[in-house]
C-alpha positions as CSV (number, residue, x, y, z in Angstrom):
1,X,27.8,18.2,-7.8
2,X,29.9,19.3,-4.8
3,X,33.0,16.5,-3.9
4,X,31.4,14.5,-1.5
5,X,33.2,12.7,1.4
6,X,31.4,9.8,2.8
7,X,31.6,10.1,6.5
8,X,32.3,6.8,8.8
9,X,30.3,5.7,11.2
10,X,31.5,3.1,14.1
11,X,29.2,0.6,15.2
12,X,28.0,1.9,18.2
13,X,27.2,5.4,16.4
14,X,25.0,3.5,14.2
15,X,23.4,1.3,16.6
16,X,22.4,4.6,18.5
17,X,21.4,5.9,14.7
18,X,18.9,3.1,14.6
19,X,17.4,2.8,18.0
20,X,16.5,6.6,17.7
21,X,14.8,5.5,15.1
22,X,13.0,2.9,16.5
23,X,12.2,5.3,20.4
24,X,10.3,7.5,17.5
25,X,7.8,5.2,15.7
26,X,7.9,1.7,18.2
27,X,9.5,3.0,21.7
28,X,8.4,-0.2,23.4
29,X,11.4,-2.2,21.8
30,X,13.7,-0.8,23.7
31,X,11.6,-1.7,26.9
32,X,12.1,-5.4,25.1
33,X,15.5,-5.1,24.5
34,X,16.1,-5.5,28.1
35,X,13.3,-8.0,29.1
36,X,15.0,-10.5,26.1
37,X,18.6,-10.1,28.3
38,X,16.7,-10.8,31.7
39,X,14.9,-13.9,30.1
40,X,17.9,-15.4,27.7
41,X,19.7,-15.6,31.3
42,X,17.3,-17.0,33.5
43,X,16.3,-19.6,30.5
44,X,20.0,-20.7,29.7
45,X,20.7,-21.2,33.8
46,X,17.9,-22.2,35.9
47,X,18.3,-25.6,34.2
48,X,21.5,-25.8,35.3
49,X,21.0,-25.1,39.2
50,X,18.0,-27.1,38.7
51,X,20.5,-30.5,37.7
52,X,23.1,-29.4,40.2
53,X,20.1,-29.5,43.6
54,X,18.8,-32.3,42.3
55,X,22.8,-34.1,42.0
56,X,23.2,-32.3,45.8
57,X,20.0,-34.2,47.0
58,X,21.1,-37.5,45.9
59,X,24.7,-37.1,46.8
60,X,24.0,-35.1,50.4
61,X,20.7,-35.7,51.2
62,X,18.9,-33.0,51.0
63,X,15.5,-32.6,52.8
64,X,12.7,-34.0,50.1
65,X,10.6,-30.6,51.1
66,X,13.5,-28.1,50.2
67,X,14.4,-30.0,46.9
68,X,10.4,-30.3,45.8
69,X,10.4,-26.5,47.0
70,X,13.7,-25.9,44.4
71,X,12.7,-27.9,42.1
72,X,9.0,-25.7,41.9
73,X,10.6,-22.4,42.1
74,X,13.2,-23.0,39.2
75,X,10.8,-24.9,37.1
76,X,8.6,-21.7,37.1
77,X,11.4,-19.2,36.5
78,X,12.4,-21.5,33.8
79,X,8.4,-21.4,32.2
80,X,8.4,-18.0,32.9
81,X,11.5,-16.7,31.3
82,X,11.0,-19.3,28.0
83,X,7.4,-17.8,27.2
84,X,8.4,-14.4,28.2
85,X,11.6,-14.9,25.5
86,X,9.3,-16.7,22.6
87,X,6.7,-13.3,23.2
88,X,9.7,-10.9,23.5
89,X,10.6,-12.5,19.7
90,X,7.6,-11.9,18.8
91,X,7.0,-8.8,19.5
92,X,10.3,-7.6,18.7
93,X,10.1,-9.0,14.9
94,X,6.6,-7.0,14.4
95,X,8.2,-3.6,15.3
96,X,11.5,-4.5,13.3
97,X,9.2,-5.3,10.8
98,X,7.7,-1.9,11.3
99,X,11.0,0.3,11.7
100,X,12.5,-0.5,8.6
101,X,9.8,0.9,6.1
102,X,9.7,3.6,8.2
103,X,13.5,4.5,7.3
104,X,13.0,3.0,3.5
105,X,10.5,6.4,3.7
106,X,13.1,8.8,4.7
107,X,15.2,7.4,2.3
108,X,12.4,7.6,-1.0
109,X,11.7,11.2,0.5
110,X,15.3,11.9,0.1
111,X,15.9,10.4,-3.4
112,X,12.1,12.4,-4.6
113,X,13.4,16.0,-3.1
114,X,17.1,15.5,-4.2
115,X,18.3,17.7,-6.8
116,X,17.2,16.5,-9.7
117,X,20.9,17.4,-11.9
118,X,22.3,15.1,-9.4
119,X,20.6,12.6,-10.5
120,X,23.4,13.0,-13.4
121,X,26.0,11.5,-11.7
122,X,26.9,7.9,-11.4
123,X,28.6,8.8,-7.6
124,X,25.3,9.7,-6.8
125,X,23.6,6.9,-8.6
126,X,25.8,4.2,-7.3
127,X,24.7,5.6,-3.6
128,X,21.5,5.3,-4.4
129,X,22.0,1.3,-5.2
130,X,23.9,1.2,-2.1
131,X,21.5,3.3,0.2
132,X,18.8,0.2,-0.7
133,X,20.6,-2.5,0.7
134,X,19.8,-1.0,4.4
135,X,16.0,-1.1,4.2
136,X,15.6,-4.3,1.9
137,X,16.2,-6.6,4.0
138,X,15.3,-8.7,7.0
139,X,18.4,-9.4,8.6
140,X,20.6,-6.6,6.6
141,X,20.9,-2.6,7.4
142,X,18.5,-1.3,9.6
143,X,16.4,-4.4,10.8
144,X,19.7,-5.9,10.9
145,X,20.9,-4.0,13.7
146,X,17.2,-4.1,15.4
147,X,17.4,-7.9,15.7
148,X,21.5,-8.6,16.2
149,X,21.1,-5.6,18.3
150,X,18.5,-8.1,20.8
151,X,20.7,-11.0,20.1
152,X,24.0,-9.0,20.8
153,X,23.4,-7.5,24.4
154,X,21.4,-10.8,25.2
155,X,24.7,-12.8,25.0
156,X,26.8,-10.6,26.4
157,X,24.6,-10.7,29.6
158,X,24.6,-14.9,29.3
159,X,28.8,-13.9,29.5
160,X,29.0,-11.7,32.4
161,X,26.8,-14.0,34.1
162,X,28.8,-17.3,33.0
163,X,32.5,-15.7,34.2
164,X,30.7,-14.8,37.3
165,X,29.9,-18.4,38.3
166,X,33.3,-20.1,36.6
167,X,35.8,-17.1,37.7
168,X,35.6,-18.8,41.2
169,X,36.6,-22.6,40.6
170,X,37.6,-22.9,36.4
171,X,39.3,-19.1,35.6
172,X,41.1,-20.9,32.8
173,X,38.3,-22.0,30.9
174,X,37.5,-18.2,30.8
175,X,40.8,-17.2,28.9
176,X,40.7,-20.8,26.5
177,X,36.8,-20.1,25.9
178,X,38.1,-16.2,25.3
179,X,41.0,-17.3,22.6
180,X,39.0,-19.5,20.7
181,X,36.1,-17.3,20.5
182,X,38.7,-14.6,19.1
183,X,40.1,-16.6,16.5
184,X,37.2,-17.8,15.5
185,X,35.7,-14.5,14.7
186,X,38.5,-13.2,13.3
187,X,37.5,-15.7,10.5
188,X,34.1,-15.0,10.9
189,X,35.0,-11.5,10.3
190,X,37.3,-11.8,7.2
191,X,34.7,-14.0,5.4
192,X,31.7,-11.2,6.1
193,X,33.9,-8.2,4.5
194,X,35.1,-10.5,1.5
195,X,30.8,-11.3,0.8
196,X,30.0,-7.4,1.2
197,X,32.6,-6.6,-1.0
198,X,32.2,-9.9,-3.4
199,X,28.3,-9.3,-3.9
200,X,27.6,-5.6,-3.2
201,X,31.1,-3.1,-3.1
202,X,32.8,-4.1,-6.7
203,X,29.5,-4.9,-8.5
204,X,27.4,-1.9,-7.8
205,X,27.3,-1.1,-12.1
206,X,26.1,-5.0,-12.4
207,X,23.6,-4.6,-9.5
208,X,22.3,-1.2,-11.2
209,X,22.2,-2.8,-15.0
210,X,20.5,-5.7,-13.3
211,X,17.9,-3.7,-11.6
212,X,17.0,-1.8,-14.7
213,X,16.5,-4.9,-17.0
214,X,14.0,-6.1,-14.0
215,X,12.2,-2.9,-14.2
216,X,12.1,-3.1,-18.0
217,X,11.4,-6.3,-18.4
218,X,8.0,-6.4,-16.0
219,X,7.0,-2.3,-17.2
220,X,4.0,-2.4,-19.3
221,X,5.9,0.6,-21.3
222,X,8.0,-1.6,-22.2
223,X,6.0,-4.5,-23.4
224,X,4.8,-3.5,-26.7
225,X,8.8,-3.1,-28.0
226,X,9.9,-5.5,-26.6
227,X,7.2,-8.3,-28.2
228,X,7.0,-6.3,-31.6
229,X,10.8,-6.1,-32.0
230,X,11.6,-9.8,-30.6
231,X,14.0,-8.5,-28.3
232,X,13.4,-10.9,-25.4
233,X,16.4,-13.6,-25.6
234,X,18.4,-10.1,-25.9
235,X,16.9,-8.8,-22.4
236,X,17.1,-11.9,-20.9
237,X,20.6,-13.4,-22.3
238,X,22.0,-9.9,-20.8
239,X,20.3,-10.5,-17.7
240,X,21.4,-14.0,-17.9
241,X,24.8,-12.7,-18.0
242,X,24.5,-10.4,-15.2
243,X,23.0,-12.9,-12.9
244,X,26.2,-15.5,-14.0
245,X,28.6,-12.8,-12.9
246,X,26.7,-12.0,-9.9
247,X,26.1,-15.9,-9.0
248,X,30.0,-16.5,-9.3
249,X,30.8,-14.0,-7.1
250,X,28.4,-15.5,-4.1
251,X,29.8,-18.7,-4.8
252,X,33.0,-16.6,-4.1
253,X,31.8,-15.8,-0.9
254,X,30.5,-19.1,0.2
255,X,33.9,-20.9,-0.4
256,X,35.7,-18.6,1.7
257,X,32.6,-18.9,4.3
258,X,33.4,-22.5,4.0
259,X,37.1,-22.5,4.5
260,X,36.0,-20.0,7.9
261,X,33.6,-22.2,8.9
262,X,36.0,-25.2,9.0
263,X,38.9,-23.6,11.0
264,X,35.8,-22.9,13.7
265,X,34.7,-26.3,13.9
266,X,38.9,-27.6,14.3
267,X,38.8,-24.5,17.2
268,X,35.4,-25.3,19.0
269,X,36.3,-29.5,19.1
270,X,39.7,-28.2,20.7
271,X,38.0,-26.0,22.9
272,X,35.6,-29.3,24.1
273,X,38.6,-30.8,24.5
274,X,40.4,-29.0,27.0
275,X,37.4,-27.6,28.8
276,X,36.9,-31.7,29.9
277,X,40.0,-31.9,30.4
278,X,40.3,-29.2,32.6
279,X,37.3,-30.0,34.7
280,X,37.9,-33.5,35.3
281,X,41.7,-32.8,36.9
282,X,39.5,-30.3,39.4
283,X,37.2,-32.6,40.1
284,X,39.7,-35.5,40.6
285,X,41.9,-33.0,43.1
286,X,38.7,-32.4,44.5
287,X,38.5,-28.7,44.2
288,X,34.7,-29.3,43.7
289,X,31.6,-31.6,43.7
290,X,29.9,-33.9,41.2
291,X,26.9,-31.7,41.8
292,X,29.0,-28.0,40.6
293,X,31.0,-30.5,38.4
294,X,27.5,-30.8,35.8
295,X,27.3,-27.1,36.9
296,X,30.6,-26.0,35.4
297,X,30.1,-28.1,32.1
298,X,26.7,-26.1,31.6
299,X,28.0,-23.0,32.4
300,X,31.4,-23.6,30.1
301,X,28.8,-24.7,27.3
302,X,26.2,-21.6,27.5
303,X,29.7,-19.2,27.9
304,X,31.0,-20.7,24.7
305,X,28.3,-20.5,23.2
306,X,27.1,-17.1,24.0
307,X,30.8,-15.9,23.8
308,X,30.7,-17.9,20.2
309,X,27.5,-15.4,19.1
310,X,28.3,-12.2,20.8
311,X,31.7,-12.7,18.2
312,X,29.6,-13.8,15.3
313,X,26.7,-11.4,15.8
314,X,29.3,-8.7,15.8
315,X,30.6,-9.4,13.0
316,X,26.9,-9.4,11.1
317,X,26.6,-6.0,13.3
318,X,29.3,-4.7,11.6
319,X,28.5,-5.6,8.3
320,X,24.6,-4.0,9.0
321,X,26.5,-1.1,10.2
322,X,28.3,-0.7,7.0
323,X,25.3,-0.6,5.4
324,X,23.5,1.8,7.4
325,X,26.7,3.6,6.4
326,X,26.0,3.4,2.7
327,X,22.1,4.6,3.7
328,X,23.3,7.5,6.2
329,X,25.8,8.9,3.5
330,X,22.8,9.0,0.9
331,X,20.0,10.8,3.6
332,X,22.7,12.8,5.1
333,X,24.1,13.8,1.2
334,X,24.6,17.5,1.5
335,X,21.8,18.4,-0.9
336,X,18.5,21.2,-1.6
337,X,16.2,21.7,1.1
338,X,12.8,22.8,-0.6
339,X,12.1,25.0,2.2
340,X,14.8,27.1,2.8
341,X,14.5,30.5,1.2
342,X,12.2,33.1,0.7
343,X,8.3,32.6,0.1
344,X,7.3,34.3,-3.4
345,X,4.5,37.2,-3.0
346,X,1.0,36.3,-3.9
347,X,0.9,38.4,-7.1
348,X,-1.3,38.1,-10.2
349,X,2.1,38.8,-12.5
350,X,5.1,38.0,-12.8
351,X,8.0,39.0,-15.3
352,X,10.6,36.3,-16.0
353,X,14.4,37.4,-16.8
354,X,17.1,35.5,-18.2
355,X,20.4,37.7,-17.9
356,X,23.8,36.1,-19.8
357,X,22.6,32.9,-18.9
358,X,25.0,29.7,-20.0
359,X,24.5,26.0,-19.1
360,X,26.9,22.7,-19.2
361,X,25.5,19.9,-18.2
362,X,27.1,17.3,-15.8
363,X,30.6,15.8,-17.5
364,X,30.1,17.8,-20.3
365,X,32.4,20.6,-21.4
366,X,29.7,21.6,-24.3
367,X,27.7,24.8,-23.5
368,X,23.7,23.8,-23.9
369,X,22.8,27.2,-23.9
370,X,25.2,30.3,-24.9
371,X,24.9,33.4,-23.2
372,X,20.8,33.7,-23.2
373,X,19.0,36.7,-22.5
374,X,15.3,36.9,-22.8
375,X,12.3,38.6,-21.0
376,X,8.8,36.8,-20.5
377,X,6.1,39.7,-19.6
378,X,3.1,38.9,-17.4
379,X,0.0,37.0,-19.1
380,X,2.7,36.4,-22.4
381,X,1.9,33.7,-24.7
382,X,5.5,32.7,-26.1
383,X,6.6,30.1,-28.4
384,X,9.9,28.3,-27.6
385,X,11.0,26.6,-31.3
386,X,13.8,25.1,-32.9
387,X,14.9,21.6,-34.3
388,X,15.5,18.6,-32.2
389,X,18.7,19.3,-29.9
390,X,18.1,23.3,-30.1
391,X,18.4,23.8,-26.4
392,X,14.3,24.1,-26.1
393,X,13.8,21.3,-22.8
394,X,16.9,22.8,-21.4
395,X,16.0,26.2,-21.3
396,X,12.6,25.2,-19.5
397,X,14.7,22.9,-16.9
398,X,16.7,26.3,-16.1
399,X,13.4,28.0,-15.3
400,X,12.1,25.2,-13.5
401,X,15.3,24.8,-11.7
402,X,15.8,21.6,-12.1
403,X,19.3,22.9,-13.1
404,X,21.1,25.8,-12.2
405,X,22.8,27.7,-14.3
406,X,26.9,27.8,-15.1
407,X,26.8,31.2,-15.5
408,X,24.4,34.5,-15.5
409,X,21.4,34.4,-13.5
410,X,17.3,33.5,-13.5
411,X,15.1,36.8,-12.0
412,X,11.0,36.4,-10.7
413,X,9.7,40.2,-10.4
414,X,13.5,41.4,-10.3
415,X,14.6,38.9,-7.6
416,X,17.1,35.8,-8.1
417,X,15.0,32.7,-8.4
418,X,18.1,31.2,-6.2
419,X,16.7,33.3,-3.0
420,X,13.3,31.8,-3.1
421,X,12.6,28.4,-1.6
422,X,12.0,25.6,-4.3
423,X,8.7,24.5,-2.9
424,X,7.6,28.0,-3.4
425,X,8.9,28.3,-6.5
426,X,7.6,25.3,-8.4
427,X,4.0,26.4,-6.8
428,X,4.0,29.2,-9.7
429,X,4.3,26.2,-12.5
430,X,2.1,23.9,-14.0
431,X,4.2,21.4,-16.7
432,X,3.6,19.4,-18.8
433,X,6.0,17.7,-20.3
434,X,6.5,15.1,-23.0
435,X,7.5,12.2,-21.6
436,X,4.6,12.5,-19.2
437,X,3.6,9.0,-17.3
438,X,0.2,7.9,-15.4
439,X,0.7,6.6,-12.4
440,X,-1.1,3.6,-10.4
441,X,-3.9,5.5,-8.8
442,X,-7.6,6.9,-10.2
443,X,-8.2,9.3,-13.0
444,X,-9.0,11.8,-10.1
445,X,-5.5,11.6,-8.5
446,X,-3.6,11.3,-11.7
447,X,-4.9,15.1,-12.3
448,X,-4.9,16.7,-8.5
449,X,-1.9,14.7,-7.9
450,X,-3.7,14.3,-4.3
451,X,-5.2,12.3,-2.3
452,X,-7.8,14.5,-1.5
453,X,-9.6,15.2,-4.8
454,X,-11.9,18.3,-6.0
455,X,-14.2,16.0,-7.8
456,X,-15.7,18.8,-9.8
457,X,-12.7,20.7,-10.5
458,X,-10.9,17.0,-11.6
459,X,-13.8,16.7,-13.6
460,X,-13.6,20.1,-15.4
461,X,-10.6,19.9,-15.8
462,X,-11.1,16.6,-18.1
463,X,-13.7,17.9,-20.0
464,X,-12.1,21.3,-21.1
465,X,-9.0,18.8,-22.3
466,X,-11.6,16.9,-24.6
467,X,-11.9,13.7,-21.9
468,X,-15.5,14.4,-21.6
469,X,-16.5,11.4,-23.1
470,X,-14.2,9.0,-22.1
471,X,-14.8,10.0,-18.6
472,X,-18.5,9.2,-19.4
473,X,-17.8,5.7,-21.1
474,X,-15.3,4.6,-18.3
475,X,-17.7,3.2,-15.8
476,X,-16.2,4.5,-12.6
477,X,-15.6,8.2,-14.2
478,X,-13.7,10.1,-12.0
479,X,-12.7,7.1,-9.5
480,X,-11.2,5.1,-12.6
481,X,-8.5,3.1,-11.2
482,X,-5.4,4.0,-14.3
483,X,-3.3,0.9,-15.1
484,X,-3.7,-2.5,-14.2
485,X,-0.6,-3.0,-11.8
486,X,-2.5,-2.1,-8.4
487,X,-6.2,-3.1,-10.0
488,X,-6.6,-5.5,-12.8
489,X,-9.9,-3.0,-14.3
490,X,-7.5,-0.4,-14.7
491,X,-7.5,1.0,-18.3
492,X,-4.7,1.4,-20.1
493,X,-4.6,5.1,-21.7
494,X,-3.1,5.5,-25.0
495,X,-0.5,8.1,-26.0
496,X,-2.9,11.2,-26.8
497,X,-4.8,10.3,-23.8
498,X,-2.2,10.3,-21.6
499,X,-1.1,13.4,-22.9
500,X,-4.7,15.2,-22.3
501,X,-4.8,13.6,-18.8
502,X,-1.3,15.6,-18.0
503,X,-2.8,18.9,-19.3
504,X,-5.6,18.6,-17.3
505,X,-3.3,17.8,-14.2
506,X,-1.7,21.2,-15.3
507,X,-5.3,23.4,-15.3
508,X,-6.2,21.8,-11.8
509,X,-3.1,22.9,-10.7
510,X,-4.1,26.7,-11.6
511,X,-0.5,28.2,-11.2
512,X,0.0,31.6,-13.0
513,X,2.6,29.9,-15.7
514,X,2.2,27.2,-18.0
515,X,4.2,25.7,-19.6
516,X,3.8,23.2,-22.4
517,X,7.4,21.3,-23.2
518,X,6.1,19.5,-27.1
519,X,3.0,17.3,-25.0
520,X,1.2,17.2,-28.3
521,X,4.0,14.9,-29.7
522,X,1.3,11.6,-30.3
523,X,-1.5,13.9,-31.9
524,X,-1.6,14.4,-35.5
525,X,-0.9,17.9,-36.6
526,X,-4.2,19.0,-37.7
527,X,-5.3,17.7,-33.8
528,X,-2.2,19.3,-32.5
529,X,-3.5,22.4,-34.0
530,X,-7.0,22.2,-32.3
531,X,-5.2,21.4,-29.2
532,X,-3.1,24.1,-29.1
533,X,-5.9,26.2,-29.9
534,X,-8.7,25.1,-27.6
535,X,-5.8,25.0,-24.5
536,X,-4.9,28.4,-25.5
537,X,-7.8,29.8,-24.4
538,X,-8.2,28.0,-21.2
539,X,-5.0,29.6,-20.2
540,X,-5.9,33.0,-21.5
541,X,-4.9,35.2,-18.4
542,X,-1.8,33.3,-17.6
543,X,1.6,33.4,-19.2
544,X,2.2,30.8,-21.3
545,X,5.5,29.1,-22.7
546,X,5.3,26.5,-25.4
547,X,8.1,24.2,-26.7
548,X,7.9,22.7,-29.4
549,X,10.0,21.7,-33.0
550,X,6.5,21.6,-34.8
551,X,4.9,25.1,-35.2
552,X,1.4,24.9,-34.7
553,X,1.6,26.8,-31.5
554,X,3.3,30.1,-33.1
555,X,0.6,31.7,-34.8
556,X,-1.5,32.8,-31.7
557,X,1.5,33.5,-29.6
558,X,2.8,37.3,-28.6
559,X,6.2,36.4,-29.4
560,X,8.4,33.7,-30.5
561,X,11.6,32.5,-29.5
562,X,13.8,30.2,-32.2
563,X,16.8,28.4,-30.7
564,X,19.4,26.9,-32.9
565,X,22.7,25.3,-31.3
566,X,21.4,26.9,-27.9
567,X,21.3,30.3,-28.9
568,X,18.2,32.3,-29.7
569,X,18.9,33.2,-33.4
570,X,15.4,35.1,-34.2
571,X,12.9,36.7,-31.8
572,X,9.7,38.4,-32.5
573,X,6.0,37.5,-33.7
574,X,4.9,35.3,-36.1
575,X,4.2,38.2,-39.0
576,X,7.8,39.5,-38.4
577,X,9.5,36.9,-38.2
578,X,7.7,35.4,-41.5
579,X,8.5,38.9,-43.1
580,X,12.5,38.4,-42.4
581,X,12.7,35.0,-44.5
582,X,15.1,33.0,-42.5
583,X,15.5,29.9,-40.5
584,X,11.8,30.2,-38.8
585,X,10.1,30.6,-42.0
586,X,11.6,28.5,-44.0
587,X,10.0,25.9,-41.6
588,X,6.8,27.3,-40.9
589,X,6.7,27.2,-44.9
590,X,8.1,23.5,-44.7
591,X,5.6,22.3,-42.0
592,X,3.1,23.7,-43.3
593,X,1.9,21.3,-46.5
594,X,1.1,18.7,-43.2
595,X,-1.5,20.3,-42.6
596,X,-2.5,21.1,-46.0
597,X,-2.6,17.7,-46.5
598,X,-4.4,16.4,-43.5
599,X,-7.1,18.5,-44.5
600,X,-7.4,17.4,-47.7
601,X,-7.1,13.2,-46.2
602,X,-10.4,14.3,-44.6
């Protein structure tokens, strides 16, 4: 992984991040942004002008027409701009509602096209964890600065408009009203960076260990281990732990919200004090009414109040802005693009080089593989072998480019992989790995791996992998919903069928290179045998690769390939290398009696 630099982002760069966001899938919020600052104004004030005509007709004598005429006019304003602020809300908190997934799907597209070898690194990792916080939550992140956002401009409008009316007769309440607010949020401020960095910055590892026990703990994967092996008080006393250390560090936060919060209330009852004060020496030398005297108290309140949010609201801006930070530095993360690079030529063949190729992985100073060269020919069957740790899955993550290599290079017809683009590259694959998972979606999907499904196909496909009759006992056939997390009639497959599921998803697929990385892992050998057998002849006018450490795939293979402490030690076919009496015979002769004696079991 390159060194990565997180770039900062002020406030207002992120707030602009955001609304772009939100002019592309719900425009009209903007539109609402400004009806909410028109509406929190003429709701917080016509109340007040209403009080001070109604004082000025009592004290003056005001015609009973005009005041009834007032009186109307404000009362309707006031109506007016209270339902339009209570729809505004509304409105508003459906299309925050809506934004936010929107930008939790940039983000998931981002983490599925990443490079998958930087998924090695914790750096990268611990972005990840932090990149959530910004599209989990209601009033954090993105949606955050969607609501604040409202709240924010809203008050600073209720300001503008309070200075305005108190700049002529009470300009010291605007400077006492200004202090207070400041040192109040300078509290405000110091608490919110001590919680981001108490329950999110220096316990990113606990928050990651945390989330991986939840994941384990609900995964049916998971569950047979887990019961069979009575490891529950272990998985919950470590999540108990985590969630101690995690609870101790909110409580952190609260106390220091607490000691904030007290300092504001000492500095808002001083505040009260002097702004009576203040206004009762004006009115007592005269300087104005009784009827602008209720005015002035209103319009102190609403300014210290609005004042008071704009302060606090920008402090929870800020801390939404750092985490948009967090979620910008993981989508912007200087990474692949799948699309940039050439588009590989329709072709009905093609010859795979490895020249001096070497590979480390991540943090590791250990070469994986040493210096390999090998050729794969058009429409080759070849056998990848060797023990456990041999280099086998990380010679077929080379080709898929997954990784790239440390040093040498990976040709396609003569040309550097590296110069085609990845989405055209994988398009000439069809894996199928070991560790191979179903996913939450019918039998049909699980194999196109679409949502639009050749029925027939996905049902050919099933049969030639020997699913013919389970497809036929499972009452929905090919529109079987798989696991029961989405539908509670979903069927659980077992290992082997799991396994025949994924090569079918490979056949429907139809790219000119298969590759088989030891899928037949749950079958035993004799049905490992047939397997191989059988899916050999499926594939017949492809090129094959299979990995494997058991051998039943080598005797009907062109050539073989036997890796030992990531080299190739032996190459050739099955005869020839039988003939030399080394490392590959020896266990070809030592695998060999499993059969034998599966045969004789029956």
């Amino acid at each position: 992984m390159k060194d990565f630099i997180q770039k900062k982002y002020n406030l207002f760069q992120n707030i602009i991040y955001v609304f772009k966001g939100v002019k592309e899938h719900k425009p009209y919020i903007i539109g609402l942004l400004f009806i909410s600052m028109i509406c929190t104004v003429g709701s917080r004030f016509v109340w007040l002008f209403l009080s001070k005509y109604i004082i000025e007709y009592i004290i003056a004598g005001m015609q009973i027409s005009e005041l009834i005429k007032t009186v109307i006019i404000l009362v309707l304003i006031g109506i007016v701009c209270n339902i339009g602020l209570n729809a505004v809300n509304c409105w508003l908190d459906a299309g925050a509602f809506y934004v936010r997934p929107m930008f939790m799907l940039r983000r998931n597209k981002k983490h599925m096209n990443m490079s998958y070898e930087n998924l090695e690194f914790k750096e990268v990792l611990d972005m990840i964890q932090k990149s959530r916080n910004a599209t989990s939550w209601t009033e954090k992140g993105v949606e955050g600065i969607i609501r604040f956002s409202v709240r924010f401009f809203s008050d600073i409008c209720t300001c503008i408009f309070a200075m305005i009316i108190l700049g002529v007769a009470c300009p010291v309440m605007i400077i006492v009203v200004l202090v207070v607010g400041i040192i109040s949020f300078l509290f405000t401020d110091y608490a919110a960076k001590k919680e981001k960095y108490l329950t999110s910055d220096s316990v990113t590892y606990e928050n990651n260990k945390n989330q991986y026990f939840n994941e384990i703990t609900r995964d049916f994967a998971y569950g047979k281990d887990i019961r069979l092996y009575n490891c529950q008080n272990e998985l919950v006393g470590t999540q108990y732990e985590m969630n101690s250390l995690l609870h101790n560090n909110v409580c952190k936060a609260k106390k220091i919200w607490i000691i904030s919060d007290l300092f504001n209330s000492f500095f808002e009852m001083l505040r009260e004090g002097v702004m009576y004060l203040v206004l009762i020496i004006s009115f007592l030398l005269e300087k104005f009414g009784m009827d602008s005297f209720t005015l002035y108290i209103g319009c102190v309140r609403n300014f210290a109040q609005a004042f008071q949010t704009v302060l606090t609201v920008y402090s929870q801006l800020r801390q939404c802005s750092r985490e948009v930070n967090d979620y910008r530095a993981f989508v912007d993360f200087c990474d692949q693009d799948t699309e940039v690079g050439r588009e590989i030529e329709e072709n009905d063949s093609y010859l795979i080089e490895f020249e001096n190729v070497s590979f480390k992985y991540p943090s590791s100073d250990k070469y994986a593989l040493k210096n390999l060269n090998i050729k794969i020919d058009p429409f080759q069957k070849l056998a990848v072998v060797g023990l456990n740790g041999a280099g086998k899955t990380t010679f077929i993550k080379l080709l898929l480019r997954l990784y790239e290599p440390t040093e040498g290079r990976i040709l396609l017809n003569g040309v550097d992989v590296k110069e085609y683009s990845l989405k055209s590259y994988y398009s000439i694959f069809s894996p199928v790995f070991q560790d191979m998972e179903c996913y939450a979606f019918s039998l049909g999907e699980n194999v196109s791996m679409q949502i639009d499904t050749d029925r027939e196909l996905a049902e050919k496909c099933l049969a030639e992998v020997g699913l013919e009759n389970k497809l036929n006992e499972w009452k929905e056939g090919i529109d079987t919903p798989i696991l029961k997390i989405l539908n509670e009639d979903g069927i659980l497959p077992s290992g082997g069928e799991k396994q025949k599921i994924a090569l079918a998803r490979a056949l429907y697929k139809n790219s000119p290179v298969v590759i088989l990385d030891e899928p037949t892992a749950a079958l035993d050998a004799l049905a490992e045998n047939k397997l191989y057998e059988e899916f050999d002849k499926l594939v017949d006018k492809k090129t094959a690769i299979y990995i494997s450490h058991r051998l039943a795939s080598t005797r009907f293979c062109d050539v073989i390939a036997m890796f030992k402490d990531g080299e190739i030690i032996e190459y050739g076919n099955h005869d020839v290398l039988m003939k030399n009496q080394k490392d590959y015979s020896k266990m070809f002769e030592m695998q060999a009696h499993y059969y034998v004696e599966d045969v004789a079991n029956g």
